[in-house]
C-alpha positions in Angstrom: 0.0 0.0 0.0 1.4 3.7 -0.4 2.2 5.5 1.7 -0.1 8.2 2.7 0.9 12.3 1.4 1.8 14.6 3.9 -1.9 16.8 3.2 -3.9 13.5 4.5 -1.5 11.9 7.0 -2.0 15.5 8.5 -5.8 15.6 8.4 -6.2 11.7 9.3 -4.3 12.6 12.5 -6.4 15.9 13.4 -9.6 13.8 13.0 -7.7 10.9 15.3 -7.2 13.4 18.0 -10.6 14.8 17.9 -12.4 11.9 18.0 -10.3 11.0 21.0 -11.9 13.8 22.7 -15.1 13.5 21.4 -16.7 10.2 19.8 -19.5 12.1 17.6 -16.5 12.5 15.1 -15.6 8.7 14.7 -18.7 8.5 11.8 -16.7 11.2 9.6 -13.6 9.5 10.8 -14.5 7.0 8.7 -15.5 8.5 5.7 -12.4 10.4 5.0 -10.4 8.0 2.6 -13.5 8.1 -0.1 -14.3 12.0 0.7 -10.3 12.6 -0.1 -10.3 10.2 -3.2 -13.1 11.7 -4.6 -12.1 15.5 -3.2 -9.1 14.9 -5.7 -10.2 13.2 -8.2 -7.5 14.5 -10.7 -10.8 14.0 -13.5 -12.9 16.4 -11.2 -10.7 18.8 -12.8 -7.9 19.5 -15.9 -5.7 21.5 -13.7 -6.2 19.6 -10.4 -2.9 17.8 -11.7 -0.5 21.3 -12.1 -1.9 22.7 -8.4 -0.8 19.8 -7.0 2.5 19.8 -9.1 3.0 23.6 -7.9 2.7 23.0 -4.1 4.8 19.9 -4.5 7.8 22.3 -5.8 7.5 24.7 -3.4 11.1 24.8 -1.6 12.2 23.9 1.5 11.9 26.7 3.7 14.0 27.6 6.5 12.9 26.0 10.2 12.9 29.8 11.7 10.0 31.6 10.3 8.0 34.3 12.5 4.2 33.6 11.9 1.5 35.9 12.3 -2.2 34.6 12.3 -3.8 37.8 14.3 -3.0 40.5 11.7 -5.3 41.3 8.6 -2.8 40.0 6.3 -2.1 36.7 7.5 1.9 36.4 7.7 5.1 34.6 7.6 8.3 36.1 7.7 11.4 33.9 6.6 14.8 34.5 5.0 14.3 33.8 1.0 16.9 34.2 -1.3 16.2 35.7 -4.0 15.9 32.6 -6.2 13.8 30.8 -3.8 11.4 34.0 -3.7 11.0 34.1 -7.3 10.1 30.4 -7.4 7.8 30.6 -4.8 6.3 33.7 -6.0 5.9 31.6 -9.7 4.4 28.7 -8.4 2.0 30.9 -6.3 0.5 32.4 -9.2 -0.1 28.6 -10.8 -2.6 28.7 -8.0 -4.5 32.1 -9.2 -6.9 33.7 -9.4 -6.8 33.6 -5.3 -10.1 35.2 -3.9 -9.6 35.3 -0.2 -7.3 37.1 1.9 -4.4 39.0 1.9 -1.0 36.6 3.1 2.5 37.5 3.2 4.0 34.8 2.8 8.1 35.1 2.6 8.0 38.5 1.2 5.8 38.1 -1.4 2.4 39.9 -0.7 -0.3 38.0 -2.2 -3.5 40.9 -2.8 -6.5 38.8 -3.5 -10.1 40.0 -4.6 -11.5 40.1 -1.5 -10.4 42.2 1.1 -11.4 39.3 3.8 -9.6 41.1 6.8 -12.7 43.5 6.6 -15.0 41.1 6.3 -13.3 39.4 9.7 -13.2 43.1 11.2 -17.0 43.6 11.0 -17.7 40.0 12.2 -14.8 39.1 14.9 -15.8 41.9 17.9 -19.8 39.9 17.9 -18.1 36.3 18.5 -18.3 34.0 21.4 -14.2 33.7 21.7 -13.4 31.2 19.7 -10.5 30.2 22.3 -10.6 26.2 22.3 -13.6 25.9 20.2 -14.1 23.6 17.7 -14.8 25.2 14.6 -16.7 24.2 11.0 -15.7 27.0 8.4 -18.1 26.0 5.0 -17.3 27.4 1.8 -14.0 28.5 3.2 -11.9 28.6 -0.1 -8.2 29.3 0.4 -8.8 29.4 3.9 -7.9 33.0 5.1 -10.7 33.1 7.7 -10.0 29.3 8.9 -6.1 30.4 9.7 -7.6 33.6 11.7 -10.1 31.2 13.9 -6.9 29.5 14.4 -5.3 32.7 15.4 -8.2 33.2 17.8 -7.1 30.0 19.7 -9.9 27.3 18.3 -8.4 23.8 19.5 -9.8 23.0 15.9 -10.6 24.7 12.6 -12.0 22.3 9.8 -12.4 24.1 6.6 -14.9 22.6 3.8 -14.7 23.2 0.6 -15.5 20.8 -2.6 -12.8 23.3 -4.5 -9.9 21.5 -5.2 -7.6 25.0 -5.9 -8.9 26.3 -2.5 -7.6 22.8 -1.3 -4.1 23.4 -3.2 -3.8 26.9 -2.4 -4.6 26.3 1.6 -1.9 23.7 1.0 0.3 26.2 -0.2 -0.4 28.4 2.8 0.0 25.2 4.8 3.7 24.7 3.5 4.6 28.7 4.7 3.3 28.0 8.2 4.2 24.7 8.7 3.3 23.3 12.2 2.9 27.0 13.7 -0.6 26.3 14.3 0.1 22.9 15.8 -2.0 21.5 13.5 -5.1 22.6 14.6 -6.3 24.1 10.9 -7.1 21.4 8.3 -9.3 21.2 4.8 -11.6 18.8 3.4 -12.3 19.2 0.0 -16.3 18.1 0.3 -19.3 20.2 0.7 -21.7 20.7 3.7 -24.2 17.9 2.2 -20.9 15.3 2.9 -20.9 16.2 6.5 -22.7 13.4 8.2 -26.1 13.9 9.3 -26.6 15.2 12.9 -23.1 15.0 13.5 -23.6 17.7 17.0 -19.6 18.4 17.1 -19.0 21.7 16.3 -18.9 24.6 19.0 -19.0 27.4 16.4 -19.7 26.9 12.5 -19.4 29.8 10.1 -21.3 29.9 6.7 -19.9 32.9 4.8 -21.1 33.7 1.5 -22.7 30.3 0.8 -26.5 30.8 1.4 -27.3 32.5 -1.6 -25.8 29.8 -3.8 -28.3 27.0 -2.2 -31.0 26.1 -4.2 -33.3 24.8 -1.0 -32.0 27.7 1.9 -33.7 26.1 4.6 -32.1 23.0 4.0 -28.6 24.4 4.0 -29.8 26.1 7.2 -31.0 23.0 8.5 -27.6 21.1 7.7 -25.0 23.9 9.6 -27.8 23.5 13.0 -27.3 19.4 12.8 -23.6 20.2 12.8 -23.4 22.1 15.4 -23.0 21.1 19.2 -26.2 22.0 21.6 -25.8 25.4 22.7 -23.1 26.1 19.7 -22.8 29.6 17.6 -23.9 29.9 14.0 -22.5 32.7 12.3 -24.5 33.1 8.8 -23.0 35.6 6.3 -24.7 36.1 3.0 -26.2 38.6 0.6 -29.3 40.6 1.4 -32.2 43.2 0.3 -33.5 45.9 2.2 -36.9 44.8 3.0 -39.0 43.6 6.1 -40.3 40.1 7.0 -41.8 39.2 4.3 -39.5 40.4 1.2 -36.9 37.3 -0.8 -35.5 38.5 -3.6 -35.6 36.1 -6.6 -33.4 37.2 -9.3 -33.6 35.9 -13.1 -30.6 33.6 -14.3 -27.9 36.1 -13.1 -27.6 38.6 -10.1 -24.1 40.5 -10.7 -22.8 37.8 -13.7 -23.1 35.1 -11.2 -25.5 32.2 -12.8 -25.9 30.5 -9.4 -27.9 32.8 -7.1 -31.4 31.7 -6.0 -32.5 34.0 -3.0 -31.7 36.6 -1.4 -33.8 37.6 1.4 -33.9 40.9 3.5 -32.3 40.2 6.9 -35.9 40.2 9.0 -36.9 37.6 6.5 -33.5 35.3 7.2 -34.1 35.9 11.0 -37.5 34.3 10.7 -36.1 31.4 8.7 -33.4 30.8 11.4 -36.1 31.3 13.7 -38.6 28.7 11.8 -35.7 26.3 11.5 -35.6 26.3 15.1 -32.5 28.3 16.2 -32.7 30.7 19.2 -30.5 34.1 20.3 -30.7 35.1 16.3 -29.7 38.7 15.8 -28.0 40.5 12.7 -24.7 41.7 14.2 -23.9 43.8 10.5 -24.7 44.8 7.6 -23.6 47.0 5.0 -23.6 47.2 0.8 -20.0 45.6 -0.4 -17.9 48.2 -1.9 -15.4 48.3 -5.1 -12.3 48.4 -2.5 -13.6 45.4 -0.8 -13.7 43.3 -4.0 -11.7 44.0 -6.9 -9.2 42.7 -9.6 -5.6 42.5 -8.9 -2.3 41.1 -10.0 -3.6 37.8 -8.0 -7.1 38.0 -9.7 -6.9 39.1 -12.9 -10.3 38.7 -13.7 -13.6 41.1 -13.9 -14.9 41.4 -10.1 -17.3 43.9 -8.5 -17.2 47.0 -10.6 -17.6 44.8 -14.1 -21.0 43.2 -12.3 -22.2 46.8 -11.4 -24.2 49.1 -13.6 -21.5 51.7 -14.9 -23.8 54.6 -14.6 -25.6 54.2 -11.4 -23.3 51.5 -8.9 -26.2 51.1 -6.7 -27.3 48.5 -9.1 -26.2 45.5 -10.8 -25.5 44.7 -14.5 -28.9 43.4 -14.3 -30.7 46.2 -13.2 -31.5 44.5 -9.3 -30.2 46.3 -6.3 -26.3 46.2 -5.9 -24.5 43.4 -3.5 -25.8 44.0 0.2 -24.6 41.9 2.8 -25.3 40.8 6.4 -24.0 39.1 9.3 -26.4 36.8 11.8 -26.0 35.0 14.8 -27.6 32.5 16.0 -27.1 29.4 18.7 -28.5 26.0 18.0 -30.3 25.1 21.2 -28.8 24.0 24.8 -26.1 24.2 26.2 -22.7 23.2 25.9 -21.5 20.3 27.8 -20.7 21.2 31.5 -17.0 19.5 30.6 -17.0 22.1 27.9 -17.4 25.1 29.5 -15.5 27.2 31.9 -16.8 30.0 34.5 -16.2 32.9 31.8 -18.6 30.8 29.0 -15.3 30.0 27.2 -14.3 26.4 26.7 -11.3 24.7 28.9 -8.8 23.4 26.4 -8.4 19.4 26.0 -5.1 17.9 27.1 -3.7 17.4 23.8 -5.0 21.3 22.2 -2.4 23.4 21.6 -1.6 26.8 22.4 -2.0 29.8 19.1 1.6 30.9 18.5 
């Protein structure tokens, strides 16, 4: 049999120690060699093959690296020369376009559409502390927010996503911050319908900018409550309309160039369906239109973004002619309480034996 790679060893072992703790994992536990194979099916994709290839080159980097994972660009400083820079910044781009971020990673600054620290800024202050929480990020892509959870001290961050270049670029990432983390960030290239059903692990799950590509909302909504632990934290980012409790917004085959948007409902209206889907504690924490300097092209994206999708003579409204992108944040807990063992006098969880400290 081969061996296994590095990327699984490393996510086999995370799920090991977890389940160790906590035996509601052992069901996923098992699932993981046919979730990986078919994650990376090298057929799922032409270019699966050359991500892979461009992680695998990466050099060795130096042992001494300084690694920052509480900043808004998420950082490692190490000594390059200059012809191990230039290869890492090459192989780098293989991975492009890169959506979330921004990362430093050995001098070379990688600016990617989204301007996620912002998106963190607005939603970090209204979190239960993530401090030894286990935590579900869906739809996380190259896993930017993931390694700031991690920064936060979660004992565990699992990152889902059925994009295999968010799998090789968090890889990449991965290869920069090596064991800084101890670990404690991982990626499984499925979606939320391959979690299994009812799993009740999760302290905190986060579903950013998924909602609105889900074809049956309630469902989706459903799914990230069954994965969460009783008393655990939803936070629910997606797009929006100005509206009250009865307005969804339904666009036509495209809202802002993108084919796969199905509804978008005001905030009141997605409090009631957290509320109907039997959530408690739901309040919107933020909300606020997206602007051109929050999503954009760059060298790292070199694609149309925001301003292409927006109607060149009034920006308040899409290509389309529907109201311009509008986002919101919403809390919610799934509900109970967590497990006494869980739980510390200031509401924050007391760290398993084997968790790890954030560096």
């Amino acid at each position: 049999m081969a061996p296994l790679p590095d990327d699984h060893r490393a996510i086999y072992q995370a799920f090991l120690d977890q389940a160790t703790l906590d035996a509601s994992l052992t069901p996923w536990l098992a699932k993981l060699p046919e979730q990986l194979a078919h994650g990376l099916d090298r057929n799922r994709h032409g270019d699966l093959s050359a991500w892979e290839k461009a992680v695998a080159k990466l050099p060795a980097l130096p042992a001494e690296r300084r690694v920052d994972l509480n900043s808004d660009t998420v950082s490692v400083d190490l000594d390059l020369s200059d012809s191990q820079q230039r290869q890492c910044f090459n192989l780098l781009r293989k991975l492009a376009p890169w959506r979330k971020g921004p990362f430093q990673l050995g001098g070379i600054y990688i600016d990617t559409e989204w301007r996620s620290d912002w998106k963190w800024q607005r939603v970090a202050p209204h979190l239960a502390p993530l401090k030894y929480r286990k935590v579900l990020d869906v739809g996380g892509g190259s896993g930017y927010h993931a390694w700031r959870m991690a920064g936060a001290g979660a004992a565990f961050v699992l990152i889902i996503d059925p994009s295999p270049r968010f799998y090789w670029q968090f890889q990449a990432v991965r290869h920069f911050v090596g064991d800084a983390d101890g670990g404690r960030t991982q990626f499984l290239p499925v979606g939320i319908e391959d979690v299994p059903e009812n799993l009740g692990f999760f302290d905190t799950v986060f579903s950013m900018g998924v909602l609105y590509h889900r074809p049956a909302p309630l469902e989706h909504l459903q799914q990230l409550k069954a994965a969460l632990a009783p008393g655990g934290e939803l936070v629910l980012e997606t797009l929006v309309v100005e509206g009250d409790e009865q307005t969804v917004f339904v666009p036509g085959e495209r809202y802002a160039a993108m084919p796969n948007v199905y509804f978008l409902p005001s905030s009141q209206a997605l409090c009631h369906w957290l509320e109907r889907c039997g959530f408690t504690n739901v309040r919107v924490v933020d909300e606020a239109v997206t602007t051109l300097d929050e999503q954009r092209s760059t060298e790292w994206m070199t694609y149309q973004s925001l301003a292409d999708f927006l109607d060149p003579n009034d920006r308040t409204r899409t290509i389309e002619g529907y109201p311009a992108p509008r986002r919101a944040v919403i809390l919610a807990n799934k509900p109970g309480q967590l497990a006494v063992s869980q739980v510390c006098e200031e509401g924050v969880k007391t760290a398993p034996a084997s968790a790890k400290p954030p560096h």
